[in-house]
N, C-alpha and C positions, 0 to 999 in steps of 0.2 A: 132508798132515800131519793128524792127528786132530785135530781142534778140542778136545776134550776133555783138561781136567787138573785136579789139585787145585782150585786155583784156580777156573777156569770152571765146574765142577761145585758146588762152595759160592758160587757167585755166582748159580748157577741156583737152589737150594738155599732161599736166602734172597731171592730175589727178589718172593716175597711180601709183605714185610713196604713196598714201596715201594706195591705194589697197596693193601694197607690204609692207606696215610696218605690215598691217592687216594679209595678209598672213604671215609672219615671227611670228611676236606674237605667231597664232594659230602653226606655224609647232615648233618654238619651246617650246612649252606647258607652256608658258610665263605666261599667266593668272590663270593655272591651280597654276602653282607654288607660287600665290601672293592671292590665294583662302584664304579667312578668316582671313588674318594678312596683316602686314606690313614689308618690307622688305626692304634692303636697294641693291643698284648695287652689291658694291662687293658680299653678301651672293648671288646672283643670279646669278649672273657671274661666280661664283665656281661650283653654283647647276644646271645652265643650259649648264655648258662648253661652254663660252663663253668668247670673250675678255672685259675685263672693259669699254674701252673705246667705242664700238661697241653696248654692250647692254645699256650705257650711252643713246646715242645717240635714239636708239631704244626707251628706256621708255619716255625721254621726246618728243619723238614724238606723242607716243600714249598719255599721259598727255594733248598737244597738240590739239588732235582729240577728249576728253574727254574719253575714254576706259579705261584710268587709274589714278590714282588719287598721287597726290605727295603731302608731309608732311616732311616739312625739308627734309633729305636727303633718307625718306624713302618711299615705292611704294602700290598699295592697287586698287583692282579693283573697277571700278564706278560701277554701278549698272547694268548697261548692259548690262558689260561685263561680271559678274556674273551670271545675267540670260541665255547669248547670247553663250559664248563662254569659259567656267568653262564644261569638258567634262560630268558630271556627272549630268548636272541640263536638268532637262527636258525638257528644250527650247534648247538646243545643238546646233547649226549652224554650228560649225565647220569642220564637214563634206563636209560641201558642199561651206565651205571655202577653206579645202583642195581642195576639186574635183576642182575650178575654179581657184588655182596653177596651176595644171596641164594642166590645158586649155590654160594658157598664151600663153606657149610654140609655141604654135601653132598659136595663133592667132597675134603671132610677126612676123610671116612667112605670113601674109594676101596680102600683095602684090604679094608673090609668087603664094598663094593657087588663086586669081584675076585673076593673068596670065594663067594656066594651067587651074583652072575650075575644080581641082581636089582637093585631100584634103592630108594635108601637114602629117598627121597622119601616122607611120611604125607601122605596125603589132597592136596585142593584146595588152588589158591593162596587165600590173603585176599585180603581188596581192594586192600588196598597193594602187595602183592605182585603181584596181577594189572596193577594201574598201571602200576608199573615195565615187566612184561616187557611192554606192549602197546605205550605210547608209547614202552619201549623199541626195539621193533620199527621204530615209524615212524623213531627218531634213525637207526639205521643202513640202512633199507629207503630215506628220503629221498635220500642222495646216491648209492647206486646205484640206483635206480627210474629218472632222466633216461636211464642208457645202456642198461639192458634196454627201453625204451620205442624208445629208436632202435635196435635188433639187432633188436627181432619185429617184422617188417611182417604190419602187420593193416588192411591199406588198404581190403579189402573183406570185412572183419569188421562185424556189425553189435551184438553183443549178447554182453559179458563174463563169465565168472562167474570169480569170486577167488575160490578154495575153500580156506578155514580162512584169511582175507584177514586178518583183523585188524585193523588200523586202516586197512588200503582205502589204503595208501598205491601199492601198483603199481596198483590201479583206477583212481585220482589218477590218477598218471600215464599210463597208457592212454589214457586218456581226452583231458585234455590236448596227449595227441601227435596222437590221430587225434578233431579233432573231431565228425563222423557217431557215433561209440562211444558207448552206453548199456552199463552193468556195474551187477551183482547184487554184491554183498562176502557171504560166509555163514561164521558161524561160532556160535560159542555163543552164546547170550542176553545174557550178561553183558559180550559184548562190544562190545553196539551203542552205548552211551552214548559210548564212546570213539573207537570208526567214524566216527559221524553227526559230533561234535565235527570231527575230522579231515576231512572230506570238507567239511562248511562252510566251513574255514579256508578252502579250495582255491574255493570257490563252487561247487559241482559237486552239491548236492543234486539239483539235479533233474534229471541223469543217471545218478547212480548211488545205489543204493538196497540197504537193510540185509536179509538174510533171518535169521532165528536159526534155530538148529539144530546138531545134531551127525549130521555128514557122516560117519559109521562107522554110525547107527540112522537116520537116517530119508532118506527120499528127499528127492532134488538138486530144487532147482527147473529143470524146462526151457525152453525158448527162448530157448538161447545158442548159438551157431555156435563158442566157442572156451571152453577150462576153462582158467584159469591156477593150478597147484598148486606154489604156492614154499614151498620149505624146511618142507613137510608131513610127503613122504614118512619124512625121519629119524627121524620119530615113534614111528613104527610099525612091525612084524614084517612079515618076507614078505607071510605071505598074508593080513593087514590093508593094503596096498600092493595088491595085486593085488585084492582085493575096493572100495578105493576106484576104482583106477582104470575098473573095470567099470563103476560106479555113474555116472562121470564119462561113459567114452565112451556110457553108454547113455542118456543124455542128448544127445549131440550128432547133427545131422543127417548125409548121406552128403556127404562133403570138409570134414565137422567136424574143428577145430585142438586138441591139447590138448596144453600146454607144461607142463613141467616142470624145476622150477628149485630144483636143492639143490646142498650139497657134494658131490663124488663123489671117492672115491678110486681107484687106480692098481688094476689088476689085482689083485697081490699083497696089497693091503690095507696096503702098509706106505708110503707116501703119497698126496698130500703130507701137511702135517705137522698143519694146521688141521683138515681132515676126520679126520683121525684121531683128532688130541685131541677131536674132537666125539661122535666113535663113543663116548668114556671119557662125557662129559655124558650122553648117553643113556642109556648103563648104569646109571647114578646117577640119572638124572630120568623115566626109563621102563622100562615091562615087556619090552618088545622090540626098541625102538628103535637103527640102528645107520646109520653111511654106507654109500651103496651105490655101489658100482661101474657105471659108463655102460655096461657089458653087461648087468648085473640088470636095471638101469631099460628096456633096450634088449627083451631075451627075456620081459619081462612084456609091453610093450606091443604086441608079435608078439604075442604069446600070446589076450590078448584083442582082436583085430582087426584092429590097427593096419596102414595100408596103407604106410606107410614114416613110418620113423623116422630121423633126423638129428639130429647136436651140432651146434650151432649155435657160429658162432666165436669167439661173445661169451664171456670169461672176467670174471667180479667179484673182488670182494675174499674174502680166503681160499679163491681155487679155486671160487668157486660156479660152476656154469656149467648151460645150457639143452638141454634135447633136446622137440627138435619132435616131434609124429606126428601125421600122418592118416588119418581113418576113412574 
């Protein structure tokens, strides 16, 4: 039977409008502020600089959605949202709540970015925005980084590079699993403030170490025996994919490892469902960038040397999954 009808089609339709109370909550620090008590409109109206009537409207929507909980006239986080979305508890999501406001913008523009084939995106992030998407990274790289740590045996790996690593949360993790592992994290300049922060958290300064740089202009640091490149490749066109991973393997020594770990869609292009919607992100947030298929990823890495290549069995969330190769 079609899943689709009137109905489910305007339920799909309007389903943004539940993502915007979610973003609002989180940008105005709404849940942080109803953290361990109860509170009523007006005190939050005054404490969030807001109008009565507007954050009214606001909390009984999240009540609504179950994120907040209501008691006569007074307000109190559900459980989830305590876990989920309270900035200080170690499940934090908000990040990467914020970071996907900031995607909106752009992806309201999809018929334009459709038209053109180009992406709706002016210039750099700012700093807030680079915030967002960095430690947004770590919210969601944190709880899958423990099982890609146990799916890659790197038992007689001595020396990591995380290439375009970010906040160094799967270095973290490497690291952690195998401790002999020293890792490099490389990525832009701008990104080390929030690396190093992250890597402290873990205690792990002094095995693993920041390099800046952009990994498309200048050369890789070497004396690493394994490259890990997650969720890079979508970035970029063919043959900026093929020109990093040359740059990578030609850094590594002879039985050097180099993993690669993104969405990948189905032959046809037309699953599953996450990589694909992601392919429409890229269109919208880069010049080239799309999901690749585990035989593109597969015929590059033949192509530049690779001595055998294999998908590993490990699957993440949204379809990410891993392909080994060695040099």
């Amino acid at each position: 039977m079609d899943k689709w009808n009137a109905g489910s089609l305007l339920e799909l339709s309007g389903g943004y409008w539940q993502a915007c109370v979610l973003h609002t909550g989180v940008r105005l620090g709404l849940f942080d502020a109803i953290e361990s008590r109860e509170a009523t409109a007006e005190e939050l109206s005054q404490e969030l600089h807001c109008s009565l009537r507007g954050l009214e409207m606001l909390l009984d929507a999240l009540v609504a959605m179950g994120l907040v909980k209501k008691k006569d006239k007074t307000f109190s986080n559900s459980g989830a949202a305590s876990r989920f979305l309270v900035e200080s508890s170690e499940d934090y999501v908000g990040y990467m709540i914020l970071h996907h406001w900031h995607l909106m913008k752009g992806w309201a523009e999809l018929v334009e970015a459709v038209k053109r084939g180009s992406p709706i995106r002016k210039g750099p992030r700012d700093e807030e925005e680079r915030k967002h998407f960095l430690l947004g990274m770590h919210n969601t790289a944190r709880g899958v980084a423990p099982k890609v740590a146990d799916a890659v045996d790197l038992g007689t790996r001595q020396r990591l590079l995380d290439l375009g690593g970010g906040p160094g949360t799967y270095a973290i993790f490497f690291c952690l699993k195998n401790p002999h592992l020293r890792a490099t994290v490389f990525d832009l300049p701008t990104t080390e403030p929030y690396t190093t922060q992250t890597i402290a958290r873990y205690g792990l300064l002094d095995r693993i170490k920041f390099f800046g740089g952009d990994y498309l202009v200048q050369d890789l640091p070497g004396g690493h025996d394994v490259v890990w490149v997650s969720h890079i490749i979508h970035s970029l066109g063919p043959e900026e994919v093929l020109k990093l991973m040359k740059k990578a393997a030609s850094i590594l020594p002879p039985g050097g490892l180099m993993l690669i770990h993104d969405f990948f869609v189905e032959k046809d292009r037309a699953g599953p469902l996450f990589p694909v919607l992601f392919s429409l992100n890229m269109l919208i947030n880069t010049e080239k960038g799309r999901s690749y298929t585990e035989s593109e990823v597969m015929e590059m890495l033949y192509a530049i040397g690779a001595n055998e290549a294999i998908r590993l069995p490990f699957q993440g969330p949204n379809h990410s999954g891993i392909i080994s190769a060695r040099f």
